[in-house]
Structures are given as C-alpha cells and as structure tokens.
PDB file as gemmi writes it, atoms N, CA and C in Angstrom:
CRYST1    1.000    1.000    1.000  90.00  90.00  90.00 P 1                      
ATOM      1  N   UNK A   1      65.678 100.970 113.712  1.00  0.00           N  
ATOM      2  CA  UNK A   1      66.950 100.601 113.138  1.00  0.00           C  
ATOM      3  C   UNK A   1      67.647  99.646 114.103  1.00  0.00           C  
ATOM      4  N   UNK A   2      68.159  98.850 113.459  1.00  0.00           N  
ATOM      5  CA  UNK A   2      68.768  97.652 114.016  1.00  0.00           C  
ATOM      6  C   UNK A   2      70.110  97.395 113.465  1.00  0.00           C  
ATOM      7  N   UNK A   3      71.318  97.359 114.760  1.00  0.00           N  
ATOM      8  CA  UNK A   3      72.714  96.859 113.919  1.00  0.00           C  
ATOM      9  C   UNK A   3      73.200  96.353 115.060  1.00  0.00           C  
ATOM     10  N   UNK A   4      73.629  95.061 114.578  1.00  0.00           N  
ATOM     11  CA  UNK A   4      74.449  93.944 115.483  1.00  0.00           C  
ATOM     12  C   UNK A   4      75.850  93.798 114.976  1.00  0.00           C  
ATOM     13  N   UNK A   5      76.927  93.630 115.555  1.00  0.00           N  
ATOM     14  CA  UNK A   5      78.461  93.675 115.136  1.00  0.00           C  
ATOM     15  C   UNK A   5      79.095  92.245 116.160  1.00  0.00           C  
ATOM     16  N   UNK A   6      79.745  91.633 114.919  1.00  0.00           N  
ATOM     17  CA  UNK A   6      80.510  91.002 115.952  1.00  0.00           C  
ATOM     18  C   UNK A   6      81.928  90.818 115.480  1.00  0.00           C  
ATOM     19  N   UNK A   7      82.693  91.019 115.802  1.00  0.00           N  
ATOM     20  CA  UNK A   7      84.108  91.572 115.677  1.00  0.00           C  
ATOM     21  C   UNK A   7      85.131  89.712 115.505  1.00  0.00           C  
ATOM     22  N   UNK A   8      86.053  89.838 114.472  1.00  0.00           N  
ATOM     23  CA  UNK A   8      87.176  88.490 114.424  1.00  0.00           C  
ATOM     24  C   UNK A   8      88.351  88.990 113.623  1.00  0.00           C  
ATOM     25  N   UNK A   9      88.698  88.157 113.926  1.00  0.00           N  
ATOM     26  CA  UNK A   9      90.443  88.247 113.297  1.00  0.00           C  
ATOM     27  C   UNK A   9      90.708  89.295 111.974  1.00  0.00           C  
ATOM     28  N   UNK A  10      89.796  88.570 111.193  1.00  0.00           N  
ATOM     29  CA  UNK A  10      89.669  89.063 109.907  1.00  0.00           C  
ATOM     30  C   UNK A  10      88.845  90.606 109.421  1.00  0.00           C  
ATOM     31  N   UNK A  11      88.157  91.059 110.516  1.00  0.00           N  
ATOM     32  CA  UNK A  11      86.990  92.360 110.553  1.00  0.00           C  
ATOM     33  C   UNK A  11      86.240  91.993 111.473  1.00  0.00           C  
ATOM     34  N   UNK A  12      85.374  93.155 110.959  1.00  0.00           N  
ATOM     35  CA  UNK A  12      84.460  93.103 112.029  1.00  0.00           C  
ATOM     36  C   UNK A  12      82.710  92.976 110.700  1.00  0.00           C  
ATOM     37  N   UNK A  13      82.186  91.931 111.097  1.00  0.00           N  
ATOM     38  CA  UNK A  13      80.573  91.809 110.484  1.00  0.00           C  
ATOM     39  C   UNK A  13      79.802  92.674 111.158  1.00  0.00           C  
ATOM     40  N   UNK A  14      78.738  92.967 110.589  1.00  0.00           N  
ATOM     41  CA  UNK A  14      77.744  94.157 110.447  1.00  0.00           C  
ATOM     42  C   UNK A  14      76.335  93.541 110.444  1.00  0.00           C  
ATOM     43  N   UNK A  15      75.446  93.410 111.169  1.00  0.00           N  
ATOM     44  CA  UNK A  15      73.896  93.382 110.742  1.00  0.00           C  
ATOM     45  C   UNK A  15      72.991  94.486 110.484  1.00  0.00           C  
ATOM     46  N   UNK A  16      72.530  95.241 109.986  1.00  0.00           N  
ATOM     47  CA  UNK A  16      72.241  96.068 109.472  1.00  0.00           C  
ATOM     48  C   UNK A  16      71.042  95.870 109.119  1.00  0.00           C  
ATOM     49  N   UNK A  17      69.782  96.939 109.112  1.00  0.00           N  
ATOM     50  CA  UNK A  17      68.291  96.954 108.358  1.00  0.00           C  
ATOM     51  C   UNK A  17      68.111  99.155 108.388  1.00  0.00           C  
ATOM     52  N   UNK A  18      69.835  99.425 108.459  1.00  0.00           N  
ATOM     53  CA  UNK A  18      69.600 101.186 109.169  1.00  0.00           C  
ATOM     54  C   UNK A  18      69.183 101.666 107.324  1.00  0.00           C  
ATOM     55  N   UNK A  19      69.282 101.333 106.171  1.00  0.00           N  
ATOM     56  CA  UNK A  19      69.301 101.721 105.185  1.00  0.00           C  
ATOM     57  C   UNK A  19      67.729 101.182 104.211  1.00  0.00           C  
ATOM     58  N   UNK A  20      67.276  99.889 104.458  1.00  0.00           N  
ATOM     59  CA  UNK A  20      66.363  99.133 104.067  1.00  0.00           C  
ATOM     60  C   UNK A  20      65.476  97.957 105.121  1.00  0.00           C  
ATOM     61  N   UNK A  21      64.728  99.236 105.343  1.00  0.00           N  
ATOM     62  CA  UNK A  21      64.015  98.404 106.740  1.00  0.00           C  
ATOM     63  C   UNK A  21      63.284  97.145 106.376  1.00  0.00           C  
ATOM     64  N   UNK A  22      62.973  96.506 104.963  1.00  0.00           N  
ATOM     65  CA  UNK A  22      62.343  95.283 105.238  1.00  0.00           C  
ATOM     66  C   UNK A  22      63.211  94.180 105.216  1.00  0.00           C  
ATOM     67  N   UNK A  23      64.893  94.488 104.755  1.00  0.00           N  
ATOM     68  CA  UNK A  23      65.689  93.193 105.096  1.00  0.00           C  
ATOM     69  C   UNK A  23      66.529  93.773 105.963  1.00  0.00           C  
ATOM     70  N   UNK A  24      67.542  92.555 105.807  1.00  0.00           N  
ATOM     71  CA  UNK A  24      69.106  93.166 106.499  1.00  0.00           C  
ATOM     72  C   UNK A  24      69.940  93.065 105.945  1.00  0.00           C  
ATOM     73  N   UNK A  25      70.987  93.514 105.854  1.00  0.00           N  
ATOM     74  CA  UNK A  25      72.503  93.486 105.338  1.00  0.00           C  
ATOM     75  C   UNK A  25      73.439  92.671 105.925  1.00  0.00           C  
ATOM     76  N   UNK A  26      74.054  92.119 105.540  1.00  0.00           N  
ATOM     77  CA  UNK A  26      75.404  91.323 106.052  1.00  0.00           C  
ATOM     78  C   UNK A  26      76.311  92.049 105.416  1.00  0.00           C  
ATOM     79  N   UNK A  27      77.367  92.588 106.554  1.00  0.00           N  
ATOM     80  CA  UNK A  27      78.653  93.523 105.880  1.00  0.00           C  
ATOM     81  C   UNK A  27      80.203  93.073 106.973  1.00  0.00           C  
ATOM     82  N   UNK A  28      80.716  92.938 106.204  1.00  0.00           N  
ATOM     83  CA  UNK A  28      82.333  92.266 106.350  1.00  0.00           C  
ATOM     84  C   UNK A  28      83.132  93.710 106.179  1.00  0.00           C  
ATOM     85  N   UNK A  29      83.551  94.265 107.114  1.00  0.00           N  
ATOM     86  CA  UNK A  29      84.758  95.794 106.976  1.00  0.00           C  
ATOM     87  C   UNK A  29      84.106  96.412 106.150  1.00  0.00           C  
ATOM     88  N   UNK A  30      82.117  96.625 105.605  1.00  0.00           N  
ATOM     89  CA  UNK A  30      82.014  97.780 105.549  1.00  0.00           C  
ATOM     90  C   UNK A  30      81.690  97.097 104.110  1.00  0.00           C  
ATOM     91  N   UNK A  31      81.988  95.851 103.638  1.00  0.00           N  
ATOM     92  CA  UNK A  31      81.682  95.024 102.182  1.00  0.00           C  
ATOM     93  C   UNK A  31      80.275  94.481 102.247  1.00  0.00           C  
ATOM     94  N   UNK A  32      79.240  94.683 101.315  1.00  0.00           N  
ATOM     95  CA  UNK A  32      77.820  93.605 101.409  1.00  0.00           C  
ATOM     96  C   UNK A  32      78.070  92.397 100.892  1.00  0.00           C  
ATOM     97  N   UNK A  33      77.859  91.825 101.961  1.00  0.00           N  
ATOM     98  CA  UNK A  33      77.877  90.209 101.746  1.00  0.00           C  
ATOM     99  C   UNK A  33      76.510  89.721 101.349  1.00  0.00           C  
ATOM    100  N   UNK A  34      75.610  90.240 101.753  1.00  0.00           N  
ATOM    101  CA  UNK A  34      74.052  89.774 101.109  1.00  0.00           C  
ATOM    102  C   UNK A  34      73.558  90.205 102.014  1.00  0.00           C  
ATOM    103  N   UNK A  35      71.904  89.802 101.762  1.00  0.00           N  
ATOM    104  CA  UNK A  35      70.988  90.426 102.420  1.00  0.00           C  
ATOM    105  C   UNK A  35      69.882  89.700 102.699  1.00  0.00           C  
ATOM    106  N   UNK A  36      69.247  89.733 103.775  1.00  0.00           N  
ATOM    107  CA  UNK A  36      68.380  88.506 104.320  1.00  0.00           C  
ATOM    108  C   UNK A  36      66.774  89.041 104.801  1.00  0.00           C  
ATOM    109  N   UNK A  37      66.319  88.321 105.207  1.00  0.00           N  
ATOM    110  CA  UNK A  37      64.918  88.551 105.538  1.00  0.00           C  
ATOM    111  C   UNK A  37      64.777  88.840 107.198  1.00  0.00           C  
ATOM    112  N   UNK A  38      65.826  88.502 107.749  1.00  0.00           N  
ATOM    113  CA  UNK A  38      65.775  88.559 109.126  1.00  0.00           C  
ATOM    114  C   UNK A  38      67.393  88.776 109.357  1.00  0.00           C  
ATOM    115  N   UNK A  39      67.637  89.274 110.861  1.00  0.00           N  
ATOM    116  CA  UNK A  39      69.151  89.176 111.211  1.00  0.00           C  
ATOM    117  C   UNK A  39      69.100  88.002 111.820  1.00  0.00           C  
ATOM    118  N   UNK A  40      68.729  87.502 112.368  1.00  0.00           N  
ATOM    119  CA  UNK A  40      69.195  85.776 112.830  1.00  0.00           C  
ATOM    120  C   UNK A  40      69.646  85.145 111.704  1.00  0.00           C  
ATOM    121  N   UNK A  41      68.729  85.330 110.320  1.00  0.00           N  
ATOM    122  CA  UNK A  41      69.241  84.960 109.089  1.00  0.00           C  
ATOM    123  C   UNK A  41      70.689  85.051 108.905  1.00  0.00           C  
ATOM    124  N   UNK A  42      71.179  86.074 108.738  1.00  0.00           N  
ATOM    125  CA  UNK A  42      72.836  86.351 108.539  1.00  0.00           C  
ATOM    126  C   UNK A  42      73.163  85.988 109.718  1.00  0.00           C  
ATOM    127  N   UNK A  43      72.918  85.874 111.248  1.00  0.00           N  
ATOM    128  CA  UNK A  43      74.003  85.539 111.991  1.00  0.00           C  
ATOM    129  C   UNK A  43      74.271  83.956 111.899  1.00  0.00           C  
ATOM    130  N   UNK A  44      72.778  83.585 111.681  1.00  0.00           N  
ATOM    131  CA  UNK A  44      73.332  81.665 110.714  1.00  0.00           C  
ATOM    132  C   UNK A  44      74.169  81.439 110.388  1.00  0.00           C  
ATOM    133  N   UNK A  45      74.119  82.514 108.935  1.00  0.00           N  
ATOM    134  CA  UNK A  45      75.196  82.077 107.871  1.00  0.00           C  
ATOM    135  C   UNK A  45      76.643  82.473 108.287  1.00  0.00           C  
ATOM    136  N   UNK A  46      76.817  83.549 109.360  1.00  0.00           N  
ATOM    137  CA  UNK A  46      78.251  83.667 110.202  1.00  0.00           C  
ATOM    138  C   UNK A  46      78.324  82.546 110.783  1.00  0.00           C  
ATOM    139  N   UNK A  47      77.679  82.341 111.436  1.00  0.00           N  
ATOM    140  CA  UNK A  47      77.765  80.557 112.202  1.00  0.00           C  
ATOM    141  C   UNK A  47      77.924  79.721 111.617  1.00  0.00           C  
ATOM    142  N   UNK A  48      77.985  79.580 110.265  1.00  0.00           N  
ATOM    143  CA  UNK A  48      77.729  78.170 109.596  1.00  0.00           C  
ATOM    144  C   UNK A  48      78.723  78.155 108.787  1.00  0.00           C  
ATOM    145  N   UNK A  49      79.417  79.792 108.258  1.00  0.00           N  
ATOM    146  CA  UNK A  49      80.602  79.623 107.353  1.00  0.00           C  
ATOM    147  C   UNK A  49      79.949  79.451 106.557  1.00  0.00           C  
ATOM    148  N   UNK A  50      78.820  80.726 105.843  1.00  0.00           N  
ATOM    149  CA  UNK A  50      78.212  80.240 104.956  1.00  0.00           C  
ATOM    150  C   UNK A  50      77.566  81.781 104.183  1.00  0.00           C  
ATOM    151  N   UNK A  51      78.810  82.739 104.272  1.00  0.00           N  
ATOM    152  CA  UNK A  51      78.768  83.897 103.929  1.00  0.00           C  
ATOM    153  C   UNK A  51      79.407  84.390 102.189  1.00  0.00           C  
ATOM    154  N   UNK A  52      79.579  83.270 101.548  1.00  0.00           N  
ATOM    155  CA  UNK A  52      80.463  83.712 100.498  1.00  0.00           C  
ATOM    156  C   UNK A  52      81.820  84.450 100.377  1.00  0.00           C  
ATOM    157  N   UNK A  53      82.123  84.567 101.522  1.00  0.00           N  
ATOM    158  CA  UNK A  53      83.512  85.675 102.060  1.00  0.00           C  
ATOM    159  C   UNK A  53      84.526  84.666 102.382  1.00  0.00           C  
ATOM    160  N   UNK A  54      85.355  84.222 101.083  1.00  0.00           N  
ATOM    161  CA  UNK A  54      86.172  83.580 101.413  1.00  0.00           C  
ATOM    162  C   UNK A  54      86.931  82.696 102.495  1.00  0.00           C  
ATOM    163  N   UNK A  55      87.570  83.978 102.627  1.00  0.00           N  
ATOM    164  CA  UNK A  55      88.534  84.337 103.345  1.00  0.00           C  
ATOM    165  C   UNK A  55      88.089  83.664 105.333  1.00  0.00           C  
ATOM    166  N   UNK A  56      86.339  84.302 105.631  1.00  0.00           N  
ATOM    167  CA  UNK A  56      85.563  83.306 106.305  1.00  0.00           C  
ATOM    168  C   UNK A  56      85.554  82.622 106.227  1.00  0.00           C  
ATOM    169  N   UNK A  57      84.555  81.612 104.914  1.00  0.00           N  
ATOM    170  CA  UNK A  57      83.953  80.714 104.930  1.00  0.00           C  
ATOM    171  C   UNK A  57      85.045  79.570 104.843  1.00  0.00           C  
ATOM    172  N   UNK A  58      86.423  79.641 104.752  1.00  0.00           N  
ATOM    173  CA  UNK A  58      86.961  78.495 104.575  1.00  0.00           C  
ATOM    174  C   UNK A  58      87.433  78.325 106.114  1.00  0.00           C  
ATOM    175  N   UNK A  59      87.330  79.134 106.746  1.00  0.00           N  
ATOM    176  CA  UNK A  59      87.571  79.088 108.000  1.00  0.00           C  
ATOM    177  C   UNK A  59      86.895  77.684 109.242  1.00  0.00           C  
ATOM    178  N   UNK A  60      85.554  77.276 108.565  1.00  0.00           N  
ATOM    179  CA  UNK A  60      84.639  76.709 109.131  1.00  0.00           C  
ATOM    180  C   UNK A  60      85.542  75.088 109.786  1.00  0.00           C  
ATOM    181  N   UNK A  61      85.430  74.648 111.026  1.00  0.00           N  
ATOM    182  CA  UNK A  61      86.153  74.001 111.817  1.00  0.00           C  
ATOM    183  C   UNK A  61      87.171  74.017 112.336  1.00  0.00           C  
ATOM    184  N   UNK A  62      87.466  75.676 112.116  1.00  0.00           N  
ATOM    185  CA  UNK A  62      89.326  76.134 112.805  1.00  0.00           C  
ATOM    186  C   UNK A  62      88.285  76.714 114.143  1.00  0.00           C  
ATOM    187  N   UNK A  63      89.376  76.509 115.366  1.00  0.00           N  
ATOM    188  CA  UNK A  63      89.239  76.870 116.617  1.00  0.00           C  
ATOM    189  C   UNK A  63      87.984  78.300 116.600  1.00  0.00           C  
ATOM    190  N   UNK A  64      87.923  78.643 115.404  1.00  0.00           N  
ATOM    191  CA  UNK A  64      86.830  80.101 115.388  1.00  0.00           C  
ATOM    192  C   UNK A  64      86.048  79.583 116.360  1.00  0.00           C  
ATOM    193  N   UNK A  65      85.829  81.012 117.556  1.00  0.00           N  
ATOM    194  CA  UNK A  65      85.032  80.979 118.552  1.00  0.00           C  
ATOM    195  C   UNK A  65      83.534  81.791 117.778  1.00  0.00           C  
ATOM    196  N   UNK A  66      82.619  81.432 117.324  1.00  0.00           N  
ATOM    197  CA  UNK A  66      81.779  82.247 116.815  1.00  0.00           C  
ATOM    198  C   UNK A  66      80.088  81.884 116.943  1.00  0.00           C  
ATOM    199  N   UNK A  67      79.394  83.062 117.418  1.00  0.00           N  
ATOM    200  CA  UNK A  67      77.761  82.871 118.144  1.00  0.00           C  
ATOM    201  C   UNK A  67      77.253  82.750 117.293  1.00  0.00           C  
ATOM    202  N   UNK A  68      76.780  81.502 118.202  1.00  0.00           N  
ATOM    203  CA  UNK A  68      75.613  80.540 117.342  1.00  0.00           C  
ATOM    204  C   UNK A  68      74.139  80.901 117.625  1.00  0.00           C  
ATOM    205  N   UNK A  69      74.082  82.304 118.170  1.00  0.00           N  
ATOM    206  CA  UNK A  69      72.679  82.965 117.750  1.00  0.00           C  
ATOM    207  C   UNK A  69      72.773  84.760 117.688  1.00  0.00           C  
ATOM    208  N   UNK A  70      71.795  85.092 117.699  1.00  0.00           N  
ATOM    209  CA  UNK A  70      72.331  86.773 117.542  1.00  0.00           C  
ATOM    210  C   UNK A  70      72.323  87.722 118.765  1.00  0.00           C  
ATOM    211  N   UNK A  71      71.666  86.696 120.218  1.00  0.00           N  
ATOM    212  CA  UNK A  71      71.479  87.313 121.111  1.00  0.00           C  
ATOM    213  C   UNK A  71      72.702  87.459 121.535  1.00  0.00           C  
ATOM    214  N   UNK A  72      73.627  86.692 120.997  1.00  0.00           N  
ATOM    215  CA  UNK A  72      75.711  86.772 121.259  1.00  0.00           C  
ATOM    216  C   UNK A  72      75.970  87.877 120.488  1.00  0.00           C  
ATOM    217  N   UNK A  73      75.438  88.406 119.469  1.00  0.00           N  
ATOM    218  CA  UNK A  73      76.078  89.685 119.039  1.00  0.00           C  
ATOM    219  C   UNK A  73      76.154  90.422 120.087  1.00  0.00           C  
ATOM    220  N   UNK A  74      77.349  91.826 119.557  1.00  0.00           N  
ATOM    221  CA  UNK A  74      76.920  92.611 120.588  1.00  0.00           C  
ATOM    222  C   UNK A  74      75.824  94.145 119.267  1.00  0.00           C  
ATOM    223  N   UNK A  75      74.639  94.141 120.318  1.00  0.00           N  
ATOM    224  CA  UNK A  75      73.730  94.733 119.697  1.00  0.00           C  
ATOM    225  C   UNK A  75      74.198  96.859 119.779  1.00  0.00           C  
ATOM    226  N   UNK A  76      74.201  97.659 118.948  1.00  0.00           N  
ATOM    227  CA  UNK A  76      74.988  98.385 118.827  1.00  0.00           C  
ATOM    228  C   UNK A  76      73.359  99.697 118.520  1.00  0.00           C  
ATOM    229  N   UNK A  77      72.852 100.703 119.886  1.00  0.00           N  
ATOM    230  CA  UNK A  77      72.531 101.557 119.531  1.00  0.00           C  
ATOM    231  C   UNK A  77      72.983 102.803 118.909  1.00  0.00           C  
ATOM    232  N   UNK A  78      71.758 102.536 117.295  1.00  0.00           N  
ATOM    233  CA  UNK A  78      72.110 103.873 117.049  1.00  0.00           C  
ATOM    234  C   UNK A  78      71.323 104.751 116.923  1.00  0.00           C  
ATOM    235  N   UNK A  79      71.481 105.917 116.214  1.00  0.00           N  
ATOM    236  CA  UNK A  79      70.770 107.395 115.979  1.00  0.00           C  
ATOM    237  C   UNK A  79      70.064 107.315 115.083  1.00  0.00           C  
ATOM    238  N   UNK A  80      68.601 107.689 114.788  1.00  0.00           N  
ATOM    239  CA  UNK A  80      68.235 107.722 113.377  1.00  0.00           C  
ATOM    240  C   UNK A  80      68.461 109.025 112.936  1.00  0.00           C  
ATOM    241  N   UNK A  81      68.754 108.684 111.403  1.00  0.00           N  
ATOM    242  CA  UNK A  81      69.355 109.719 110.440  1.00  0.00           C  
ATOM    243  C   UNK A  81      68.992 111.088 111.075  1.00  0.00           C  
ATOM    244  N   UNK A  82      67.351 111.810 111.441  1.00  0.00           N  
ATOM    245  CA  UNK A  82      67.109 112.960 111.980  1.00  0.00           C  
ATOM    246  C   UNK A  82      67.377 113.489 113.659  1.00  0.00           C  
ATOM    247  N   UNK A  83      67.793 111.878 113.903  1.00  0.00           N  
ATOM    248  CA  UNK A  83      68.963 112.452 115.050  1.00  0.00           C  
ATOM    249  C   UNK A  83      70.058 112.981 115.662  1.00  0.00           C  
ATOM    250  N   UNK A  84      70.834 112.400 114.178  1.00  0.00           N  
ATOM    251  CA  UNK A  84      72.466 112.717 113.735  1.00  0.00           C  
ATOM    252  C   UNK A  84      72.881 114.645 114.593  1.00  0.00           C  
ATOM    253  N   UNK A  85      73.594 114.698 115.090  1.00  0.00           N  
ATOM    254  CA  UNK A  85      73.772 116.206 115.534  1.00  0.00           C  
ATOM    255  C   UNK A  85      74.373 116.931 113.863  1.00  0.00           C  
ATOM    256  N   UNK A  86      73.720 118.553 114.082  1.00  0.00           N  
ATOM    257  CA  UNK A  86      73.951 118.739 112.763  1.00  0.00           C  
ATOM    258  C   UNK A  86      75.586 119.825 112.359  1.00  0.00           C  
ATOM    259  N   UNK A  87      76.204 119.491 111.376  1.00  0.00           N  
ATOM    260  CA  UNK A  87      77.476 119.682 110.992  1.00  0.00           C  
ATOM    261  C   UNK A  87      77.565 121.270 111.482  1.00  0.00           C  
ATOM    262  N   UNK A  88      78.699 121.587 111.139  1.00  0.00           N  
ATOM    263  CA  UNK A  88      79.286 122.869 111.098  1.00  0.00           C  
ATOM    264  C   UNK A  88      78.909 123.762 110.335  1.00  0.00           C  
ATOM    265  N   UNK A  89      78.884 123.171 109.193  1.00  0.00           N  
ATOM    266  CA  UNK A  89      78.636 123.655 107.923  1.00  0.00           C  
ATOM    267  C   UNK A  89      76.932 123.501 107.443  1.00  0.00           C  
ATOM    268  N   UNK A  90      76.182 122.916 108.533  1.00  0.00           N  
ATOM    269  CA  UNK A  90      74.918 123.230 108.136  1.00  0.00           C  
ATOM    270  C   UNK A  90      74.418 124.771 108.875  1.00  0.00           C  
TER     271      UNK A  90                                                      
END                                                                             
C-alpha cells in the first residue's frame, strides 16, 4: 500500500492504491478526482493543473508552490487493513 499527500491552501491531495492495488486514486479532502495507472501519473496532473478540480485547476500560474515529481510528496506510512489494532467492541 502506497499513499502520498501533499497538503495546499485549498486541502490536502491524496495518492492512494490502499483500496485498488492495480491503480491509484487522486483524492482532494477525501473527494475522487480520478484514477491512474501510476502515482507519478496523478502527481503530473497536480503539477500541471490538470485535475478537473476546479477550484485547482484554475489556479495554474498563480504563485502555487507545487512538486513537480512525487519524490516531493510527503510519502505517508501506513497499516494494512490486518494490521489496524482491533476496536473495543471487537
């Protein structure tokens, strides 16, 4: 499982493959923006202003400081699902 986050004004984006390991997810506050074949794929289209997310994409040539590859994400370990510690109530 793989999830990269990189945090702006507007939210925070999501790379994601923790649900469907042969693509990835692009997620805006938790919204799917689409889904790609690779995460460099979506961190492109964050780079390029080329996410369908408005509210982003019109953003493209304002001072936005934003990585132009994914090794600038910050890469975010997590747990797989049978790692999760188990509830109270289990």
């Amino acid at each position: 499982m793989h999830i990269y986050i990189f945090n702006t004004d507007i939210g925070t984006f999501e790379i994601t493959n923790y649900k469907h390991h042969s693509y990835y997810d692009l997620l805006l506050n938790d919204e799917k923006l689409g889904e790609y074949a690779s995460a460099q794929d979506a961190a492109e289209d964050v780079y390029s202003f080329n996410t369908n997310y408005i509210q982003w994409d019109q953003l493209e040539g304002s001072a936005t400081r934003v990585p132009s590859s994914l090794a600038q994400w910050q890469e975010v370990t997590a747990l797989r699902e049978d790692e999760l510690p188990l509830s109270n109530n289990e």
